[in-house]
C-alpha atoms as an extended CHARMM CRD file, in Angstrom:
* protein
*
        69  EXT
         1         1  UNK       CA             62.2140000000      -42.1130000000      -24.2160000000  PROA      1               0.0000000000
         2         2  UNK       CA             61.0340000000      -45.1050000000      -25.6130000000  PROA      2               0.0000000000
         3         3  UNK       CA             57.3340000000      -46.1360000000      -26.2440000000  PROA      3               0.0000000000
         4         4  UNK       CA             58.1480000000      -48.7760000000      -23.7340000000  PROA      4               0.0000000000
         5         5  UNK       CA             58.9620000000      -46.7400000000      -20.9290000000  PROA      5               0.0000000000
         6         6  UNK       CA             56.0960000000      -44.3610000000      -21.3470000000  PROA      6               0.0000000000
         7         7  UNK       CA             53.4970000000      -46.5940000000      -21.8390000000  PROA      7               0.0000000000
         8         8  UNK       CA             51.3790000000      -47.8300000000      -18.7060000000  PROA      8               0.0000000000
         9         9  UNK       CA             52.3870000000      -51.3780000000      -17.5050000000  PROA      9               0.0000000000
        10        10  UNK       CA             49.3270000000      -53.4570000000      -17.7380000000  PROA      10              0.0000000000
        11        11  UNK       CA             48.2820000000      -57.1140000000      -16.1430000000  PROA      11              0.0000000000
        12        12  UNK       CA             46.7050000000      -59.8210000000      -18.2680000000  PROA      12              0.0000000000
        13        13  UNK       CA             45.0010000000      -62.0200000000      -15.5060000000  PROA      13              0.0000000000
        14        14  UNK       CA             43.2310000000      -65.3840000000      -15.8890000000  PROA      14              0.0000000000
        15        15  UNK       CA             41.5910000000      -68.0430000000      -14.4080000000  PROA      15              0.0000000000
        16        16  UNK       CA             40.6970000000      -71.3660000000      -16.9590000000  PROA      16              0.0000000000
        17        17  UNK       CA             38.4460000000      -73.8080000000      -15.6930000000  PROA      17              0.0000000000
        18        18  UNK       CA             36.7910000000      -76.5360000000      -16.9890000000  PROA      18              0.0000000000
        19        19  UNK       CA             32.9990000000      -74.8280000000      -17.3030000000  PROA      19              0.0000000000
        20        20  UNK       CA             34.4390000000      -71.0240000000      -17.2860000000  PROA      20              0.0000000000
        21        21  UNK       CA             37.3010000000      -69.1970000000      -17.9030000000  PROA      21              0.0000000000
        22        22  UNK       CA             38.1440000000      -65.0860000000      -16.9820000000  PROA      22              0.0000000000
        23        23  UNK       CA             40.0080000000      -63.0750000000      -18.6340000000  PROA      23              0.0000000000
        24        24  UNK       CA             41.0960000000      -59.3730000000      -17.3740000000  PROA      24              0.0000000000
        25        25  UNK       CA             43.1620000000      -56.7810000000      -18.6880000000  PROA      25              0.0000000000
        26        26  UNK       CA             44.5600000000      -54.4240000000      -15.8700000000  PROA      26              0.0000000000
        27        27  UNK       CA             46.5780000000      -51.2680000000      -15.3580000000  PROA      27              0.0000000000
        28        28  UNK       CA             48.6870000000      -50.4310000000      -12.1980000000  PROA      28              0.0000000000
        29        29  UNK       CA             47.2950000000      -48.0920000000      -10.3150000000  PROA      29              0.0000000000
        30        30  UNK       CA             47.5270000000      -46.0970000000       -6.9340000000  PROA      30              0.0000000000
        31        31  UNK       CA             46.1010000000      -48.6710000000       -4.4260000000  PROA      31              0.0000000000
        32        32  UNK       CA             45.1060000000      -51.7440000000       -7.0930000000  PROA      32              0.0000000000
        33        33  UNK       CA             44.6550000000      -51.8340000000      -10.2200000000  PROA      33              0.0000000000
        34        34  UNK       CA             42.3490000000      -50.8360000000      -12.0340000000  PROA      34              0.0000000000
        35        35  UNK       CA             40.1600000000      -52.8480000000      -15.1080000000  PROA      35              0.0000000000
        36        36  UNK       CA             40.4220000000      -52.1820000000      -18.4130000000  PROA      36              0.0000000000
        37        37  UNK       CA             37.6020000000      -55.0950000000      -19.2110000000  PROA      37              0.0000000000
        38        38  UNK       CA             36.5540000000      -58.5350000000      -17.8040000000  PROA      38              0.0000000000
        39        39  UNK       CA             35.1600000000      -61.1790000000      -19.2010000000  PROA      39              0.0000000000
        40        40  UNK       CA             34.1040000000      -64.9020000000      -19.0160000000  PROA      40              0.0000000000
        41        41  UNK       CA             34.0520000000      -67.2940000000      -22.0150000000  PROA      41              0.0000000000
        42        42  UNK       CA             32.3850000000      -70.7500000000      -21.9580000000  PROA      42              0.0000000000
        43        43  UNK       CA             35.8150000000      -72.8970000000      -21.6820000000  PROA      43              0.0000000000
        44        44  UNK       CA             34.6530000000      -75.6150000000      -24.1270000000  PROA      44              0.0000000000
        45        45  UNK       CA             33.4510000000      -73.5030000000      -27.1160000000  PROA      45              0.0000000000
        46        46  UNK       CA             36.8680000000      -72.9530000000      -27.9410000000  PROA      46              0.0000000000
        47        47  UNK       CA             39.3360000000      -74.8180000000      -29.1640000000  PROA      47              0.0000000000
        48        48  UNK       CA             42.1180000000      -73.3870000000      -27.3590000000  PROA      48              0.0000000000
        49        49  UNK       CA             43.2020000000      -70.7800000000      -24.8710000000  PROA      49              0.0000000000
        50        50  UNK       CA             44.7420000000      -68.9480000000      -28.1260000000  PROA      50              0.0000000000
        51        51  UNK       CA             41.3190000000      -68.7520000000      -29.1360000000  PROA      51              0.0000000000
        52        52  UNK       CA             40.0070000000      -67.3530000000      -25.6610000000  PROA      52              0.0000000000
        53        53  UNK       CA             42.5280000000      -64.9140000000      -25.5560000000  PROA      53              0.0000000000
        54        54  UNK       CA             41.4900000000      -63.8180000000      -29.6580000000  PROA      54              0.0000000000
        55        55  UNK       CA             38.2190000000      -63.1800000000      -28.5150000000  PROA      55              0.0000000000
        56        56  UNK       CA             39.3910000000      -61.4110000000      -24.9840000000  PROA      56              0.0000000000
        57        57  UNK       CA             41.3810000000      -58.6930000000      -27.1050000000  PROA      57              0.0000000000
        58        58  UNK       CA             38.3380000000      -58.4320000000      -29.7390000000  PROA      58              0.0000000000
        59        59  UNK       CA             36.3560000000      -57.7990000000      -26.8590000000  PROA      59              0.0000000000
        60        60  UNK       CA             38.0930000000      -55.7680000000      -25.2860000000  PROA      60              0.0000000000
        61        61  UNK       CA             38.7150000000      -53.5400000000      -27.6690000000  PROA      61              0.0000000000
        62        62  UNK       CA             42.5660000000      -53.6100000000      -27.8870000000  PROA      62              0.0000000000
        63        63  UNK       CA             45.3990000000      -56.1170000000      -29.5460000000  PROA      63              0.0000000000
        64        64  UNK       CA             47.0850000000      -58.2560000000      -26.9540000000  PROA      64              0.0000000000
        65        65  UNK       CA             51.0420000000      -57.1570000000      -28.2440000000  PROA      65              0.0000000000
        66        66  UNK       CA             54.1540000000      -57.9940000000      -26.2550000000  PROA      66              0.0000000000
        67        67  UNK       CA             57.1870000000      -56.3110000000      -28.2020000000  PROA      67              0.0000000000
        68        68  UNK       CA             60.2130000000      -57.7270000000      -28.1440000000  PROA      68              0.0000000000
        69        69  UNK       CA             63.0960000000      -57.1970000000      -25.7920000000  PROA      69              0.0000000000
């Protein structure tokens, strides 16, 4: 079985905004999903949404990794 297949599928969701933007990490669950972390960054103290998202999976304690088909 691959790593792939055994691993648990998990949701990046986001909402940018001009002031704010959110950033959550979920896993499917029974019923909804349930967070792994949320958090809200000041949308112009970064320089891009790269840079959000850097400091999403620093502070949420896990590497943001898609593998490859």
């Amino acid at each position: 079985m691959s790593s792939r297949t055994s691993s648990p599928a998990l949701v990046l969701a986001g909402d940018v905004g001009g002031t704010k933007t959110l950033v959550g990490l979920f896993e499917r669950a029974p019923g909804r999903p349930r967070s792994l972390g949320v958090f809200t960054y000041p949308t112009a103290a970064y320089g891009s949404f790269t840079d959000i998202l850097d400091a999403f999976a620093r502070d949420v304690g896990r590497p943001l990794v898609i593998p490859a088909a």
